[in-house]
C-alpha positions as CSV (number, residue, x, y, z in Angstrom):
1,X,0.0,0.0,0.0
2,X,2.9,2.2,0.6
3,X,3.8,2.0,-2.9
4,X,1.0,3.8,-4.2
5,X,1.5,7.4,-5.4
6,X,0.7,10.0,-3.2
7,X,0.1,13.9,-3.9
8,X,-0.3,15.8,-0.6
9,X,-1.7,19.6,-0.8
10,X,-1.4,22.2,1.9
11,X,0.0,25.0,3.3
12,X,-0.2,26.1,6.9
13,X,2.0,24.8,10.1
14,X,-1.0,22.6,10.5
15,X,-1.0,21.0,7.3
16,X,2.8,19.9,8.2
17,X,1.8,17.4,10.9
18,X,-0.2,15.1,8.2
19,X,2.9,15.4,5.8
20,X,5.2,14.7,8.7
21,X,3.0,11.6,9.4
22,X,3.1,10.6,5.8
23,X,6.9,10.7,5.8
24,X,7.7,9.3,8.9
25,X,5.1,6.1,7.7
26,X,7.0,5.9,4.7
27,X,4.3,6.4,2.0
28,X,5.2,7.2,-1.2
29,X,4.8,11.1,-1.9
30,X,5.2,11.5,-5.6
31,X,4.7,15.6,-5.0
32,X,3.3,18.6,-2.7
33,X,1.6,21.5,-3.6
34,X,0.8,24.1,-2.0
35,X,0.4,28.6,-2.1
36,X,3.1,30.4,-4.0
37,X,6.2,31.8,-1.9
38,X,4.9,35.0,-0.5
39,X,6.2,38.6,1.3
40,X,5.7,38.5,4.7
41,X,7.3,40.1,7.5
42,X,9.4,43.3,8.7
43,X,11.5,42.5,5.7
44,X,8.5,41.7,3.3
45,X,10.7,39.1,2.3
46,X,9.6,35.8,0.0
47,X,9.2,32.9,2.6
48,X,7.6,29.5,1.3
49,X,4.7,28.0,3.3
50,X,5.7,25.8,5.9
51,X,4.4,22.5,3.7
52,X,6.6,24.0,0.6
53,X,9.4,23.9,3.2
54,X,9.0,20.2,4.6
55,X,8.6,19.2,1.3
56,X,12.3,20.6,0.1
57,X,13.9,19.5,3.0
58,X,12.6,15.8,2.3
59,X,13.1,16.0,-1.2
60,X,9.7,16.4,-2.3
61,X,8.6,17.4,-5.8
62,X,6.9,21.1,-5.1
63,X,4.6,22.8,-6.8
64,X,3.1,26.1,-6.0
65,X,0.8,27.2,-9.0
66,X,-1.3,30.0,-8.5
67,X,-4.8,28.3,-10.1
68,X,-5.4,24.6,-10.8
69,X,-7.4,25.6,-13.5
70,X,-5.5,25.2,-16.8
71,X,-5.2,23.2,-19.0
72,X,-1.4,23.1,-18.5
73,X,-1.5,22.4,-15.0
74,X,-3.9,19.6,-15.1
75,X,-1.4,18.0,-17.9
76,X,1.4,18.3,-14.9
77,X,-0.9,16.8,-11.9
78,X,-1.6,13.8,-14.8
79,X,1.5,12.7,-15.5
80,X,2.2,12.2,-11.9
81,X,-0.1,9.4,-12.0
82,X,-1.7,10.1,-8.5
83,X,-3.4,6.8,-6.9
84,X,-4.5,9.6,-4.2
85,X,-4.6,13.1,-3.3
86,X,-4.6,14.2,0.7
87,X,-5.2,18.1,1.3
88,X,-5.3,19.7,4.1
89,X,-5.6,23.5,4.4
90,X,-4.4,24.0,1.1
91,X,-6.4,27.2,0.5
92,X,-7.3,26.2,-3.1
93,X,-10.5,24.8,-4.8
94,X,-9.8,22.0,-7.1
95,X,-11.8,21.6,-9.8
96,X,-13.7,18.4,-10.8
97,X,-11.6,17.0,-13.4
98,X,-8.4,17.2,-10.8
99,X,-10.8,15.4,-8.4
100,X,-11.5,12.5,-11.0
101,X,-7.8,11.8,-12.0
102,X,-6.8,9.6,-9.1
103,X,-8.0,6.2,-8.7
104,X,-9.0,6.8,-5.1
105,X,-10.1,9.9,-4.9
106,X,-9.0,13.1,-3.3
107,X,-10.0,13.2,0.0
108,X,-9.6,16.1,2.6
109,X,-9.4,16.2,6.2
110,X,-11.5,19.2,8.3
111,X,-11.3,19.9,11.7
112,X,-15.1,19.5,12.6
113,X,-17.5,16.6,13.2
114,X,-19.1,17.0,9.7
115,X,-22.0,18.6,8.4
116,X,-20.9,21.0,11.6
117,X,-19.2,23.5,10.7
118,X,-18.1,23.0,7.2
119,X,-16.2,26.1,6.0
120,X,-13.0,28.1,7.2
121,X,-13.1,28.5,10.8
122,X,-14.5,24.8,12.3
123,X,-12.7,25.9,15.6
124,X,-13.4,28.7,16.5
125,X,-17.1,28.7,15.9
126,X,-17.0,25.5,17.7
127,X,-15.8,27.6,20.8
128,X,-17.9,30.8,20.2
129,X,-20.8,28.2,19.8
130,X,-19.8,26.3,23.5
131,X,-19.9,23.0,21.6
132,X,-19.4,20.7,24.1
133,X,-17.9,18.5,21.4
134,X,-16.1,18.5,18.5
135,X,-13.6,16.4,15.7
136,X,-11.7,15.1,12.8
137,X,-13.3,14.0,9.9
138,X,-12.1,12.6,6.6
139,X,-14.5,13.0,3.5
140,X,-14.0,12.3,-0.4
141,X,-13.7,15.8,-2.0
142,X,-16.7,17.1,-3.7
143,X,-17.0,20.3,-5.7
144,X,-19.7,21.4,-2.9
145,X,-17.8,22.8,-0.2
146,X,-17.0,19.9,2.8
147,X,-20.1,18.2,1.6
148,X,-18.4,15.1,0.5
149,X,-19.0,11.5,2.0
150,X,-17.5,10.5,4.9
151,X,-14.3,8.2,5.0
152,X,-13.6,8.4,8.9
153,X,-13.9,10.0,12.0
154,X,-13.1,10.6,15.5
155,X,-14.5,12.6,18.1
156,X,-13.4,14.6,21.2
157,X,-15.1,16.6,24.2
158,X,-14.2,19.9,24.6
159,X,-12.7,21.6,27.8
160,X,-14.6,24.6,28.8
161,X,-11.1,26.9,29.6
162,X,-9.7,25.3,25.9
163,X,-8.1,27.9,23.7
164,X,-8.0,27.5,20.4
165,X,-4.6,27.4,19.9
166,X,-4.9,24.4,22.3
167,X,-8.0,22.6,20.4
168,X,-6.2,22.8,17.3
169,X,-3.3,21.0,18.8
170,X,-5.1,18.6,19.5
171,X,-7.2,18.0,17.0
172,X,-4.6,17.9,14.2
173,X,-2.7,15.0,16.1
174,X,-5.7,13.3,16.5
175,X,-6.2,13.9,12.7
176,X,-2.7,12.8,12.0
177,X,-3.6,9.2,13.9
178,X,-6.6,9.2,12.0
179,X,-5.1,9.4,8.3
180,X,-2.5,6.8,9.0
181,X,-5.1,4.6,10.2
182,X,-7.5,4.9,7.6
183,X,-5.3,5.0,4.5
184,X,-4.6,1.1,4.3
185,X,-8.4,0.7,4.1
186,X,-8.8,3.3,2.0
187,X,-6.1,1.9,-0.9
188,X,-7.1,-1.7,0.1
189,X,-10.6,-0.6,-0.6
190,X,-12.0,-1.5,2.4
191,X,-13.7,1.8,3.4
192,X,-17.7,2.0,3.4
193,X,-18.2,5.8,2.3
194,X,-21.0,7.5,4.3
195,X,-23.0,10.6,3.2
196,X,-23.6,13.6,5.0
197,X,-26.5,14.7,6.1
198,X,-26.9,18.3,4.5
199,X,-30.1,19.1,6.6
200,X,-28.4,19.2,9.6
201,X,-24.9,21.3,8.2
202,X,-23.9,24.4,9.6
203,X,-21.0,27.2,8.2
204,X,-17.9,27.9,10.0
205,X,-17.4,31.7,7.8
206,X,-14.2,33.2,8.2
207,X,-13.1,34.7,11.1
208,X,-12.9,39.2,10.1
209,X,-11.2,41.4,12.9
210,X,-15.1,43.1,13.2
211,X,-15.7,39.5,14.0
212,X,-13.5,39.2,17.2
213,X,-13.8,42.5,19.0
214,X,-15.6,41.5,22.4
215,X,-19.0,42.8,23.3
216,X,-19.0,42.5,26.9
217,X,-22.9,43.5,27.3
218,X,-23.1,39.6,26.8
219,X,-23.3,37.1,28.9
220,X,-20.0,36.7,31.0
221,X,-19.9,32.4,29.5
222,X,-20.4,34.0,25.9
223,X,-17.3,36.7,26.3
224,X,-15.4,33.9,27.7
225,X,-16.3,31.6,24.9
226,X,-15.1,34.5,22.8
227,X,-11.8,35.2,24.2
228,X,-10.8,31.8,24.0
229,X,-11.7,31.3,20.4
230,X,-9.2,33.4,19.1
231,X,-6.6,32.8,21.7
232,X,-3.5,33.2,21.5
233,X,-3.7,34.5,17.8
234,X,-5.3,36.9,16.4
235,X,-6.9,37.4,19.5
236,X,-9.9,38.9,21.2
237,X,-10.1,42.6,21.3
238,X,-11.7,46.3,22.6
239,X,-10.8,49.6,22.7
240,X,-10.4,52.2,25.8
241,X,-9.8,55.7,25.1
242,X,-9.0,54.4,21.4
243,X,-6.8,52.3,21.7
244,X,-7.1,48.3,20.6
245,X,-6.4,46.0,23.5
246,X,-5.9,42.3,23.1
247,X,-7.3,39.6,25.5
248,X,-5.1,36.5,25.0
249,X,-6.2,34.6,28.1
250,X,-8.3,34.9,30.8
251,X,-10.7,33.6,33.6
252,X,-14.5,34.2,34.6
253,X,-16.2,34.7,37.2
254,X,-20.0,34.7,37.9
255,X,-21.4,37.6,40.0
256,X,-23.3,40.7,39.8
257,X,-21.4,43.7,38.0
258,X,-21.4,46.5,35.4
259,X,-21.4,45.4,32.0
260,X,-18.6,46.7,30.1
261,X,-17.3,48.9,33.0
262,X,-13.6,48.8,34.5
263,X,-14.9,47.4,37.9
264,X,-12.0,47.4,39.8
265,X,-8.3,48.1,40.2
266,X,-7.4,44.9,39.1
267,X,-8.6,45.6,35.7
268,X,-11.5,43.1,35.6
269,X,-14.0,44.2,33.2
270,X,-18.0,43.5,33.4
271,X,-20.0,41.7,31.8
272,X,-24.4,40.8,31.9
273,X,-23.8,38.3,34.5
274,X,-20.0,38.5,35.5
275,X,-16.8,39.6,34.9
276,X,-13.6,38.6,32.9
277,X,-10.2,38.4,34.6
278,X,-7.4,39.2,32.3
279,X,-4.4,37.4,32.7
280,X,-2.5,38.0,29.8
281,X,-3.4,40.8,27.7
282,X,-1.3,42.8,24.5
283,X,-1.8,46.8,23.9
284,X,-1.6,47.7,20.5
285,X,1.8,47.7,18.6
286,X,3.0,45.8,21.9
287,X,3.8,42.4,23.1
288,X,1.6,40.5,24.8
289,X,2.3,40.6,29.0
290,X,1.0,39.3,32.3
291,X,-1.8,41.3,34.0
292,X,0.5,42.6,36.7
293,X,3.2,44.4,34.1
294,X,0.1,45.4,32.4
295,X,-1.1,47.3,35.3
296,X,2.1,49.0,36.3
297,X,2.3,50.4,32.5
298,X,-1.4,51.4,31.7
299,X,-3.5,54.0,33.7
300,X,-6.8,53.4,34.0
301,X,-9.9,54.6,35.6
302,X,-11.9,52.1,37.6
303,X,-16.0,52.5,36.7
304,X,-14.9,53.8,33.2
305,X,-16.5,52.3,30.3
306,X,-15.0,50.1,27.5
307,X,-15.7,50.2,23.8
308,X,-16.8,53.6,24.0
């Protein structure tokens, strides 16, 4: 099984745990593709994505076109002769006639229990939502978007003080086990292919910075929810006195308060039925501190309102 030819497509950090798996289990990756070398940075310097760079450092054929559209580059994926495609946050549609050229498909893996939360941001709504579970699935690529059949899947509860960053983590382990598991089936044919139920989908959109400023007239559990689904990056965020302010982590605590008041010296901020506790929080075009140096740098004024 390890013989058959094997085109992986991604991009992210993320994406490099599933090619790492792939490596390290010895398959045989005939190519990667993945998003064209980019400026980023102080330097606006070109950096490759971190799957183009696992891929050069293993030897990988690379590709990095910029649509998967022509003619030309369908001619290219061809002659590889894939027996299987694997993506995984490769930030590209792929049009039906790539989809048909392998013999077993191309099949993606999404960090959601699927039908919830097809779409960009499975995580995080997951959190905003208080989903008191989530997953990994595997489905055969469609051209609907994450509407495919099912290959595999595996589930997980999720911890109420979870950040993203965290639920990620472990998710795309879990994932990796997953797709090492589930290949020999797959190429040996052994795999019963499930459909989803499209009644009961919902869409994860993607995440906009108007998205993740905190409203903290909600409900303390829901401005807790939304702290933690964008910690530690891009983070949370309000203003006071017109300035952005990051929340990277933080507790809560039930009680009777202010909403969206500075309630105390300690900076803890109201909410309908609470208050947040900063712990780590990041002024703008600053690094992220602990609450204590943050409070011998910033002067505030206790019953002052935030987001004003």
């Amino acid at each position: 099984m390890r013989k058959k030819n094997i085109i992986f497509m991604g991009t992210p950090d993320t994406a490099t745990i599933y090619l790492q798996s792939l490596i390290d289990n010895k398959y045989n990756i005939v190519a990667a593709y993945t998003q064209p070398p980019r400026k980023k940075g102080r330097g606006m310097q070109i950096h490759n994505s971190p799957v183009h760079a696992m891929a050069l450092d293993n030897n990988i054929s690379t590709f990095h076109p910029k649509s998967m559209t022509s003619l030309n580059e369908l001619k290219i994926l061809d002659k590889l002769n894939p027996d299987i495609i694997i993506v995984m946050g490769y930030g590209m549609i792929l049009p039906k006639k790539i989809i048909n050229i392998p013999k077993y498909g191309c099949i993606n893996i999404h960090v959601s229990l699927l039908p919830r939360w097809r779409g960009a941001a499975p995580v995080e709504h997951a959190i905003l939502n208080g989903d008191k579970k989530t997953g990994v699935s595997i489905f055969q690529l469609s051209e609907k978007l994450d509407s495919g059949p099912i290959i595999a899947s595996t589930e997980v509860f999720i911890d109420r003080d979870i950040t993203k960053g965290e639920l990620n983590s472990q998710l795309n382990t879990l994932g990796a086990k997953l797709l090492i598991e589930t290949l020999p089936d797959l190429l040996g044919n052994k795999i019963f292919l499930k459909n989803q139920e499209n009644t009961k989908s919902t869409y994860a959109y993607k995440i906009t910075a108007r998205v993740r400023k905190i409203n903290f007239n909600d409900k303390v559990i829901k401005v807790y929810n939304h702290i933690r689904a964008f910690s530690p990056k891009p983070s949370a965020w309000f203003t006071y006195k017109n300035e952005r302010i990051k929340i990277i982590n933080c507790s809560m605590e039930i009680c009777d308060s202010k909403p969206s008041f500075i309630i105390n010296d300690q900076f803890h901020i109201g909410c309908a039925n609470g208050k947040i506790i900063p712990k780590i929080i990041q002024r703008e075009g600053k690094r992220p501190m602990e609450i204590n140096e943050f409070l011998r740098g910033f002067k505030f004024t206790v019953d002052q309102k935030i987001n004003a």
